[in-house]
N, C-alpha and C positions, 0 to 999 in steps of 0.2 A: 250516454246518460250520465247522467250528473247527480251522486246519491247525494250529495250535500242538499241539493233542492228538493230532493222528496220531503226531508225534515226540517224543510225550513222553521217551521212552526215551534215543535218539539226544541231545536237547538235554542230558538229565541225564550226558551225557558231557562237556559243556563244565563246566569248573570256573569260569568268571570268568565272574561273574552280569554283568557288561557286554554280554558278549562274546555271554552268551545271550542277552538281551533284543535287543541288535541282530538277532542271527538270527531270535527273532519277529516283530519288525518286517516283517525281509528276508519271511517267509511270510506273513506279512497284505498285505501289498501285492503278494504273485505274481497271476498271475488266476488265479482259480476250478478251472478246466478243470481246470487240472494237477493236481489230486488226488480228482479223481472220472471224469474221461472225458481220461486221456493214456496209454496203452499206453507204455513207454519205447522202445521199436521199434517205427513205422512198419510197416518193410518184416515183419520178421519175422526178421531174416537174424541179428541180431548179438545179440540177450537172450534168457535162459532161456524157455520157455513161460507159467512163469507171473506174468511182466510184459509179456505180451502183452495184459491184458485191458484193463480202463477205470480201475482203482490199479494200474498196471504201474509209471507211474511215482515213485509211493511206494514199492514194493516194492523196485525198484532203487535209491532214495534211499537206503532202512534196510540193504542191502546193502554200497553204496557207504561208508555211515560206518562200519558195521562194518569192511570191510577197514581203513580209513583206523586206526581206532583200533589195529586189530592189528598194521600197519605201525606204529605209535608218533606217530603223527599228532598236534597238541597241539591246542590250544581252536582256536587260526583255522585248521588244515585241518578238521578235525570242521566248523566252520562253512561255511568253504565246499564239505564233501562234501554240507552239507543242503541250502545254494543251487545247487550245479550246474546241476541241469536244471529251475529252476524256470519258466523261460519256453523250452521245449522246444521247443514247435508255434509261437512269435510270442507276442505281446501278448495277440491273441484267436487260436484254435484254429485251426488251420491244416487239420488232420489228417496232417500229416504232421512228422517232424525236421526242424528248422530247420539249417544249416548255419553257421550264424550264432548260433546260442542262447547258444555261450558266452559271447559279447561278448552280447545282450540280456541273459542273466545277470548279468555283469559291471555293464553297465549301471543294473542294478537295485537294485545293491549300493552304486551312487555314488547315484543316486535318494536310496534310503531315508538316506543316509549327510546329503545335504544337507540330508533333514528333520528328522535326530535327531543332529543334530553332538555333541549333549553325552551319549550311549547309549557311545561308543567314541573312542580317538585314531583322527584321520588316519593313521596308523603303521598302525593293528591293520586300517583300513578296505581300504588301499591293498594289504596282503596279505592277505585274504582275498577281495577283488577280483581280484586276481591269478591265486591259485589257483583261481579262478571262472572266469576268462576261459580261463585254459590248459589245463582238462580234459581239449579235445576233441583236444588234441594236434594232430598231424599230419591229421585228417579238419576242422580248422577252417578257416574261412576269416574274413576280417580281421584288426584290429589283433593280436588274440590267438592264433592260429594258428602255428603252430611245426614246424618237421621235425628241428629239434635241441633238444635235452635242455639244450644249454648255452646256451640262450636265456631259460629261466626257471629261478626258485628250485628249492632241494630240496623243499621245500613244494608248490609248485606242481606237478613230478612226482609226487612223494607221491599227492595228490589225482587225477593223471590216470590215474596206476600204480591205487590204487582201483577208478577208476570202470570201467578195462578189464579184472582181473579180477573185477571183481562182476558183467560183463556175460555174462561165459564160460558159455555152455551146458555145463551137467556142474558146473561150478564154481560158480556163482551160485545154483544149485539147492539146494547143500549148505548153505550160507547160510539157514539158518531164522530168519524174522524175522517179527513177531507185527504184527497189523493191527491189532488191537483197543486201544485207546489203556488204560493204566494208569487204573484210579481208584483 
């Protein structure tokens, strides 16, 4: 499977062909799981029903950028709305949300960053790592974890503003976003 074409859509929202390539990188190097057996909810308690299944958490992906873009989001929060939750469950599948995913998100994003230094500046890496890490808002824990809004960027809200209306039962729903990759 080929995650670049899940989001084909999504990526064609990023205008700086850098800025995209870096994000394919970021999704070829997620593991696997995450876009064939990761429900975006675990428990069941906090996403629509139908990102409850085994593309849950693609669904929520294409969701998430969509808000982001209608919020006015630019090329690096669009990028980091597609990294979010790409290590959700851990490295390997956990079966459940990581409490921590945002920082191994984050983390992923420095990864791929060390391997493809000359894809992006340090500048565009370090925010969009940001907004990766700070998603989970107030429910994260570690480096990246925050209970105030004035602890990170507008950007970085931006991006975590997204991802908790794109989760909303009723609201997330309405959000109609297409699985079938472009050809």
């Amino acid at each position: 499977m080929d995650p670049v074409a899940l989001f084909l859509c999504e990526l064609a929202f990023i205008v700086s062909q850098d800025v995209r390539a870096f994000v394919e990188a970021c999704l070829h190097a997620a593991p696997q799981y995450i876009f064939t057996d990761a429900p975006s909810s675990s428990s069941g308690k906090y996403h629509p029903e139908d990102e409850l299944g085994g593309n849950g958490c693609v669904v929520h992906t294409k969701r998430v950028v969509w808000v982001t873009k209608q919020l006015g989001g630019d090329d690096l929060a669009i990028a980091a709305a597609i990294i979010h939750d790409l290590v959700k469950q851990g490295w390997k599948k956990s079966g459940h949300t990581l409490n921590n995913h945002a920082g191994l998100a984050a983390k992923l994003v420095g990864k791929v960053y060390r391997r493809n230094r000359s894809l992006i500046s340090e500048d565009d890496m370090k925010a969009i790592r940001s907004a990766v890490g700070f998603h989970y808002g107030q429910w994260g824990v570690g480096a990246y974890a925050t209970t105030s809004s004035s602890l990170c960027t507008k950007r970085d809200f931006l991006v975590h503003m997204a991802d908790v209306i794109a989760s909303r039962k009723g609201i997330g729903e309405k959000i109609d976003v297409t699985l079938t990759p472009l050809a």
